[in-house]
N, C-alpha and C positions, 0 to 999 in steps of 0.2 A: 504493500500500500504506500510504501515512503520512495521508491526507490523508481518510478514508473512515470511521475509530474503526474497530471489529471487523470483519472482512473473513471468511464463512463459506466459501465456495468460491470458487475460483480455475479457472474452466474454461477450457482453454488449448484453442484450436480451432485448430492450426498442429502435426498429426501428419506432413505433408507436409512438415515443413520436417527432414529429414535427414539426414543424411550418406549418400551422396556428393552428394545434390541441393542439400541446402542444412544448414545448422546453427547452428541460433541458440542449440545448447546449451540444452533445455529442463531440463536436474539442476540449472544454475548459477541457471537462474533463479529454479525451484521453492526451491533452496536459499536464496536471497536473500529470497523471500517470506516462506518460514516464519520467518526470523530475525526479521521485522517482524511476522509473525501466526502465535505458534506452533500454534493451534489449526487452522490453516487445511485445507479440506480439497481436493484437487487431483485434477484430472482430465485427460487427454489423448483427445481423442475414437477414435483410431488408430494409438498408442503406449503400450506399456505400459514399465514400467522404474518406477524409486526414489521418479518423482515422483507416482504415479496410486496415487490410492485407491480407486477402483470404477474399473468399465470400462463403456462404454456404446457397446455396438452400435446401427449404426442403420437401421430397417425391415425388422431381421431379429432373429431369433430363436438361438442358439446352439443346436449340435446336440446338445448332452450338459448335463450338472446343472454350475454352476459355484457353490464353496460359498462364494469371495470376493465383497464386495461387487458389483453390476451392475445397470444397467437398460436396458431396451430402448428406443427413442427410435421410435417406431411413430406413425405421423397415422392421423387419423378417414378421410381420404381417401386417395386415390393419389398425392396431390401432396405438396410439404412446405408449400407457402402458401394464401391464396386462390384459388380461380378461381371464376371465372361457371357455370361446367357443371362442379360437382363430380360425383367419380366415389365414392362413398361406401363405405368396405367394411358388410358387413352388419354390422347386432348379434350375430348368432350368433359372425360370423369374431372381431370385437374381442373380445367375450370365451372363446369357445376360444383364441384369444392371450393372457390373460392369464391363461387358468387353464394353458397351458404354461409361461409365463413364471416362475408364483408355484411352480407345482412343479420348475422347474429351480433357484431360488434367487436368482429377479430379483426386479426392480418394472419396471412396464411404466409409462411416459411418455407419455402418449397427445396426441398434437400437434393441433390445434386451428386454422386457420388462422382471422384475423380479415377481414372486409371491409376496404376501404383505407379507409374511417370507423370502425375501431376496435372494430368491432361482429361479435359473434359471432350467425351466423343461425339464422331461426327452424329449419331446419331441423336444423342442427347441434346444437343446444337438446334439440331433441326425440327426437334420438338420446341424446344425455347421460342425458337423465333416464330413459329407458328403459332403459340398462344402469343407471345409478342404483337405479332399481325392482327390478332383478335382485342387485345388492348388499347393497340392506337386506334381503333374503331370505335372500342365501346368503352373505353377507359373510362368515361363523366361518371358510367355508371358506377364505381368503382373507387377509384381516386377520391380523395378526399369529403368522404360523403360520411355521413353519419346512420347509425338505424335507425327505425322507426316503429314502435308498437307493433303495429301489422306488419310481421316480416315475411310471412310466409303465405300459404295458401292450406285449404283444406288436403289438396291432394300433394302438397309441397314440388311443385313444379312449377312457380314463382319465388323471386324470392327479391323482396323490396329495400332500396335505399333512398336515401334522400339526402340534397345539398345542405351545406350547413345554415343557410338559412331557412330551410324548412319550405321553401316557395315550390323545387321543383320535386318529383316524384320520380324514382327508377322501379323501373320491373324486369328484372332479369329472367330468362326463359332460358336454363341450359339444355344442352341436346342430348338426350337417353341414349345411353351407349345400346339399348334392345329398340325403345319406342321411338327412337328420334325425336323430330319435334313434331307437335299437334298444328293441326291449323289452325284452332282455334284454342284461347285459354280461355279461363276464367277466374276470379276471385269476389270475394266478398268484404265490406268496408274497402279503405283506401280511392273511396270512388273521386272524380276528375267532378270538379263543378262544372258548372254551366260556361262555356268560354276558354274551358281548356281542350289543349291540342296531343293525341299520343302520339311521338313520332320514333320512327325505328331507325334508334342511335348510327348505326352504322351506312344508312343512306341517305337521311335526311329529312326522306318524306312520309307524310302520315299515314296511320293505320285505320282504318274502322275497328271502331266498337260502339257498346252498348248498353245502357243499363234499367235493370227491371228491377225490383225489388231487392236490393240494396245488392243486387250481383253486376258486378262491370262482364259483360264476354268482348273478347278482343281476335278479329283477325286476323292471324300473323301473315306475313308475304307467301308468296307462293312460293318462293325462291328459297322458303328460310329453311328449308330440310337440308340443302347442301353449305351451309353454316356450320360454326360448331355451338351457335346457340345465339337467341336473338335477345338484346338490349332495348328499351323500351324507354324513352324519356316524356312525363307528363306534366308538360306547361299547363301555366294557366294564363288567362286574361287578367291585369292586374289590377285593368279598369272598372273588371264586373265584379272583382272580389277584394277591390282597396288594397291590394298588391298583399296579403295576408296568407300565410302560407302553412301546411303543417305543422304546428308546436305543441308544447304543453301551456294550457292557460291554466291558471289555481280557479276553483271554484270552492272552495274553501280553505279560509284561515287561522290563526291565530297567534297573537304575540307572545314570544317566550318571557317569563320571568323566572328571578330564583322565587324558591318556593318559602315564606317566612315560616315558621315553625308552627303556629295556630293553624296553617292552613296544608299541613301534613296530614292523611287519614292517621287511624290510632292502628289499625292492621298495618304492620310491616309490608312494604312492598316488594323485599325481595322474597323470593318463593309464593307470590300471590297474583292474582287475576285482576285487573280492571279492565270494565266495561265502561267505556264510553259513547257519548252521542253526538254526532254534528249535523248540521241539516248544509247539503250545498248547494249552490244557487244554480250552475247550468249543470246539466246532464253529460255524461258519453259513454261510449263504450269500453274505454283503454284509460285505466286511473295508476296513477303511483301513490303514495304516503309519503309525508317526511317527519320523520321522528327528532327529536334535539335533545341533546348532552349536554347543550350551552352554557347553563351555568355551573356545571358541576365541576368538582376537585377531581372524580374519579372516573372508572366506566364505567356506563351503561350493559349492563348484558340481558338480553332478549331472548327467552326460549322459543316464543312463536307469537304472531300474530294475526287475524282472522279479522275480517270485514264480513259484514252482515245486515241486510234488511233492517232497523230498527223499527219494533212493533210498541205496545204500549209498556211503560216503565224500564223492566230491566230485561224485557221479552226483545228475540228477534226471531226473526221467520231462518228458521234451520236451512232451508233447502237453499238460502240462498249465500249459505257461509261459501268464505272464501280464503283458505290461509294464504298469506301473502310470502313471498321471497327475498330475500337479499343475497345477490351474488348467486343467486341459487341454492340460497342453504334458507331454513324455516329460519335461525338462530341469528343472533347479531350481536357483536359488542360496538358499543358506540364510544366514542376517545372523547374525553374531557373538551369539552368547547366546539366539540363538533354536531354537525348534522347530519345525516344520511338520507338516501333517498331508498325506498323500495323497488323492488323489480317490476314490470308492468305488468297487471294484473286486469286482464280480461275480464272485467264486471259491468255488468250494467247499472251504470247510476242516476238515476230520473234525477230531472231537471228539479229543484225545490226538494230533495229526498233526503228522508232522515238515512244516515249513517253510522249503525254502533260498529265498534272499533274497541277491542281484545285485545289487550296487551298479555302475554304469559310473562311473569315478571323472573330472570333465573339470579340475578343481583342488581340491587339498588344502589347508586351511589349515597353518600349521605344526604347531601343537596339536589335536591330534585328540582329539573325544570318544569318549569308546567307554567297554564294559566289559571292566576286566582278566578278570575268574573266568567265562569263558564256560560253562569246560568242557565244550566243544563247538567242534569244531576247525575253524576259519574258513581258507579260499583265497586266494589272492592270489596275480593274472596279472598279467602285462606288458601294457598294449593296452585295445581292448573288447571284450567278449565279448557272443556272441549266447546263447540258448540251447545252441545244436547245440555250441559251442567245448568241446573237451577241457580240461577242468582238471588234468587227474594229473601233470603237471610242473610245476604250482604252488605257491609257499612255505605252507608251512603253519605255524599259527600262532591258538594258544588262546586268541583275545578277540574281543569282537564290536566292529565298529566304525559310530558314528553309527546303529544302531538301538537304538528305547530302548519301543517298544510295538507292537501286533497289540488292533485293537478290533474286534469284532462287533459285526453290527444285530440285536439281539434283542428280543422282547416277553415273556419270560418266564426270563431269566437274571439273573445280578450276579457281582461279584466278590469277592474276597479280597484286599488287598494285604498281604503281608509286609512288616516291618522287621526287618531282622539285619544279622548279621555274614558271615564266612567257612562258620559251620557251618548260616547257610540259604545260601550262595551255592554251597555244596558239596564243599568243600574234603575230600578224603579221599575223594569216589564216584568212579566208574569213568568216565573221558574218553568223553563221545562215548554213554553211557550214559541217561544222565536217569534219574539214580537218589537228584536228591536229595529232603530230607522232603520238601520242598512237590510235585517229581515226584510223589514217591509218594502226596502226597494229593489232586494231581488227580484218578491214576487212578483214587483210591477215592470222590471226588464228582462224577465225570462225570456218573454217574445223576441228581446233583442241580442239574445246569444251574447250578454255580458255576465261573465261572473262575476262577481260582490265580497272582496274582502277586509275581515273586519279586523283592524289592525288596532282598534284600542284597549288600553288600560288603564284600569277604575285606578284613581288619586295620582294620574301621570303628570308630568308636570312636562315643559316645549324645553326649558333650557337651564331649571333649577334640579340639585344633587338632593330632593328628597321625594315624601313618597312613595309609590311604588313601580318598580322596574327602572330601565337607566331612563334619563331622558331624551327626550325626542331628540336633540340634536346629535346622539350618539346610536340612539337606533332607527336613525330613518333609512340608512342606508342596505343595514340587515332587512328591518321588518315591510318596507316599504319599497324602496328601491329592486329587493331581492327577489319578489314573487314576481309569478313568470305569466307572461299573455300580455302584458299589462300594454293598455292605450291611455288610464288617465289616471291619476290620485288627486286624493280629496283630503284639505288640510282644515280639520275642524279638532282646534285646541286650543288652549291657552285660559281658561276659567282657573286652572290650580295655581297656574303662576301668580294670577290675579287676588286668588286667595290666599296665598304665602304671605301677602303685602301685611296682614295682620294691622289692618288698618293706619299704617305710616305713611304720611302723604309726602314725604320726603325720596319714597322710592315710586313713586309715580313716573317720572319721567323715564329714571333706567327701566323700569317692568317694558313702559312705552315701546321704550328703543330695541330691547332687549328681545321681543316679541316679533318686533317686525322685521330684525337683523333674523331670524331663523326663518320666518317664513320666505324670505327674498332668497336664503341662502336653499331651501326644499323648492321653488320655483326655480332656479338656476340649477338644481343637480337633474329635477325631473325634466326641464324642457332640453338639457343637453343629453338623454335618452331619448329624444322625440315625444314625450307625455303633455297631454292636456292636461291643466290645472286648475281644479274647484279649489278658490275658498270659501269661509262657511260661517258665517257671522255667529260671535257667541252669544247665547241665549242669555234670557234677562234671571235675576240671582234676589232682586229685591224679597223680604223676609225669613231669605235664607241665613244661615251661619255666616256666608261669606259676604253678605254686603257692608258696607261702607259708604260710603260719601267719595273717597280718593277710590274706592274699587272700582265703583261706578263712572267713575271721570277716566280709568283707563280703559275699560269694559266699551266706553263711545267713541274713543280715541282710536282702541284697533279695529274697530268694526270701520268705522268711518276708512279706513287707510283700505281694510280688504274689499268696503263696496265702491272706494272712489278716486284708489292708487293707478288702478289698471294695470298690476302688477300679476295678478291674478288672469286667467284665461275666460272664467266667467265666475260666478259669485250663487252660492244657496245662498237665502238667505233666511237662516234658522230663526232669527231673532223677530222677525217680523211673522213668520210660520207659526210663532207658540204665544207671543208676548199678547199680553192682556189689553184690547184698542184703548179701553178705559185708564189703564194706567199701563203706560208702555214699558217701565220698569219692573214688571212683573209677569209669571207667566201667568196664562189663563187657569183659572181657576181647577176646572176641569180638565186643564192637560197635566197636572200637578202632582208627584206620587206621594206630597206628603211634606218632604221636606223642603219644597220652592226653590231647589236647585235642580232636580232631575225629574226628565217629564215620566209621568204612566204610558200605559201600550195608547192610549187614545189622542198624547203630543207623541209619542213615537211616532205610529200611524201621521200624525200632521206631519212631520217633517220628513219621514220617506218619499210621502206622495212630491212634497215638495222638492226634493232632489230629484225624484222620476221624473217631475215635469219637465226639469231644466235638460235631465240628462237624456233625454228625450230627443231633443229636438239639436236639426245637424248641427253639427258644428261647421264656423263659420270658417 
């Protein structure tokens, strides 16, 4: 390691050496390397664990999509070296191998054996250059592409890629070393909207096809049996579909916090079951998880996890349990401050649908992330739980824990993220309801294939270090900037910093400054993504805890800057949505949950419809 200058991989071919057989300690070692090359990158050909960066199977193929690094380690023959009487696989086999390869999320390694003089043969040569010849034809399909949920087909004689920006679509059709090729394919999902073109990569020009009931059938050339397999690139019109492409949009979220100690259940979490609930705003058919370690000292370890129809309380409809993957394993450790994502899991998720959500717990760190303000009442058993296990003598208990998102594969959605406080986290609606504004303004743009996320937390503050979770100007770029789809965020905060003031008219003017120096700085990170910008006037606090006389004169101050800076892209305006006409410094009586800071489900309801409306209508 000292004696070499930079050192780029470190391939450790000794998987066999393990405990109880043998143990040479391959973390101690990995870990001594890195300290001499920190760049380095590490592989174990038959081991996975802390110290493997990719995984490399070899002269096989993985039977599912794996979305971490991997390649396949596959020779031109049957053998791994030279021989005198090579046994060759076809051209057609090698590359239907790598067009499975490239759609499950490998690179394929294609092994080579040389003569014992160093020399690779003419024959081998001449295989080379012939899939070579089929690359620079159909290489787009190939090259630089990413997978996609739908990788494959029913009868697996497609196998789909996509550009990394998610706009174009591949289908690769290799050629059966018995059936050749069909004249015709088909598949189901990955269908072409209205406006796009399938053309066959290798000539240029389009194909027919056609779609009925959610099955594309496709044409191939007449010609393409004398191929060794046909490339299929599917554009779209950018104009019919706002240039919007395959991705993952969130359709549900939530923001991570540490978890304060009153809001731990009294059941131990490691070796125990929670059942949670979420409801998401769009539908689809191909969903992932994202689980968070975020604020912990330690790791997260995950025995299994299961998605499920949520029915009433702590029921879900069995038939539609779903255990979910990582890496292809049910189990998971998550590293201190990290998040992971799930494997994609083939479920269908209706548009507005509740979602329970199973965590089998196999150790807990001590500090658990989660969110306090579920309001949505979460499970928690002794044990593991399968689907079929009864939960009704379970602790129950109002947070969600270590789930923080719900993404769909969509070609024609996006999202929404919120920033707030308690009064978008819900504070004041009906438990177990999904009655808060942002609820209520999914149900009103289902129609419009926007999903809804709600990114606040109850006693958050925009730019001050108390409260609960960090503040906004340290987690907008995690909780807000990070979720995926996203066309626009919406900046409705600043009520706690306004209440910190603890009635001192002497910090009036810094809260002022202090408030509109972050929102200008959340308008400038989001429009340099391309995002539309709602701000969202703060609601009126008169015979709350929090008013004041100096609260009030900042409370007019930043509302007036967000309805009349035009710094903002357009403006909700909550304040006039809930405030009482009679006395405008208060809310209406009956949007009021009690304590004259946070409305009930009936000013929820006023101020969702009120953002629908705005969000509604084109933007300019």
């Amino acid at each position: 390691m000292r004696g070499y200058g930079p050192v780029d991989i470190l391939w450790l071919d000794g998987g066999w050496c393990t405990p109880p057989r043998e143990d040479i300690d391959l973390p101690r070692i990995v870990r001594n390397a890195r300290s001499l090359q920190p760049g380095i990158i590490v592989v174990d050909r038959t081991c996975g664990g802390e110290f493997e960066n990719y995984q490399t199977p070899e002269q096989t193929i993985p039977d599912h999509q794996i979305l971490t690094p991997w390649e396949s380690c596959i020779t031109l023959t049957q053998d791994w070296g030279w021989n005198d009487h090579p046994q060759y696989k076809s051209i057609d086999r090698v590359l239907a191998i790598l067009a499975e390869i490239v759609a499950k999320g490998g690179s394929l390694l294609l092994g080579v054996g040389p003569t014992p003089q160093g020399l690779i043969e003419d024959s081998s040569v001449e295989r080379l250059q012939e899939i070579g010849r089929w690359l620079n034809a159909n290489g787009e399909a190939i090259y630089s592409t990413v997978p996609t949920p739908i990788y494959t087909n029913e009868a697996k004689n497609v196998w789909f890629t996509a550009n990394k920006d998610g706009k174009t679509l591949y289908a690769i059709i290799p050629k059966d070393d018995e059936k050749g090729i069909p004249a015709t394919i088909a598949w189901q999902g990955n269908k072409p909207r209205k406006g796009s073109r399938i053309i066959n990569l290798a000539t240029g020009r389009p194909v027919h096809y056609t779609i009925k009931d959610d099955v594309v059938t496709v044409t191939l050339p007449k010609d393409a049996s004398s191929s060794h397999g046909v490339a299929l690139k599917i554009t779209r019109d950018e104009q019919s579909v706002n240039g919007e492409g395959w991705r993952w949009v969130g359709t549900w979220a939530s923001a991570p916090q540490e978890t304060p100690e009153q809001f731990m259940p009294q059941t131990e979490l490691s070796g125990a079951s929670v059942r949670q609930t979420v409801r998401a705003s769009i539908g689809g058919g191909h969903l992932r998880l994202q689980l968070s370690n975020r604020y912990a000292d330690d790791p997260l370890r995950i025995q299994s996890v299961y998605i499920a129809t949520a029915l009433d309380s702590c029921l879900i409809d069995t038939s539609t349990a779903c255990y979910l993957t990582f890496n292809g394993q049910q189990s998971v450790s998550i590293k201190p401050g990290e998040d992971v994502y799930s494997d994609v899991a083939h479920y269908q998720l209706s548009p507005l649908g509740h979602l329970s959500i199973t965590i089998n717990y196999e150790e807990s760190p001590q500090k658990i992330t989660c969110h306090n303000g579920s309001f949505s009442t979460s499970y928690v058993l002794e044990g593991t739980s399968t689907p079929e296990t009864d939960f009704s003598k379970s602790e129950r208990i109002n947070h969600w824990y270590n789930i923080t998102a719900i993404d769909v594969w969509r070609p024609d959605a996006s999202a929404v993220a919120i920033l707030g406080n308690s009064i978008t986290d819900g504070h004041g609606a009906t438990m177990n309801g999904f009655t808060t504004w942002p609820d209520v303004l999914a149900s009103g743009l289902k129609g419009n294939d926007t999903g809804v996320l709600n990114l606040g937390i109850g006693a958050n503050c925009v730019t001050l270090e108390r409260g609960l979770g960090e503040p906004s100007v340290k987690r907008f770029d995690h909780d807000i900037l990070g979720q995926h789809g996203l066309k626009a965020i919406v900046v409705f905060q600043g009520v706690n910093d306004i209440g910190a003031m603890k009635g001192d008219t002497t910090l009036c003017e810094d809260t002022i400054e202090r408030l509109i120096a972050a929102y200008c700085e959340f308008i400038d990170k989001a429009h340099s993504r391309g995002l539309f910008v709602y701000g969202a006037t703060i609601t009126p606090f008169y015979h709350s805890k929090y008013f004041q006389p100096g609260h009030e004169q900042v409370r007019q101050a930043v509302n007036h800057f967000i309805r009349e800076s035009g710094a903002f892209d357009a403006v909700i305006d909550f304040d006039k949505a809930v405030r009482n006409p009679a006395d405008t410094l208060s809310l209406l009586p009956e949007y009021q949950c009690g304590d004259w800071l946070h409305p009930n489900d009936a000013g929820y309801k006023a101020m969702g419809e009120a953002a629908m409306v705005l969000m509604s209508k084109p933007k300019e």
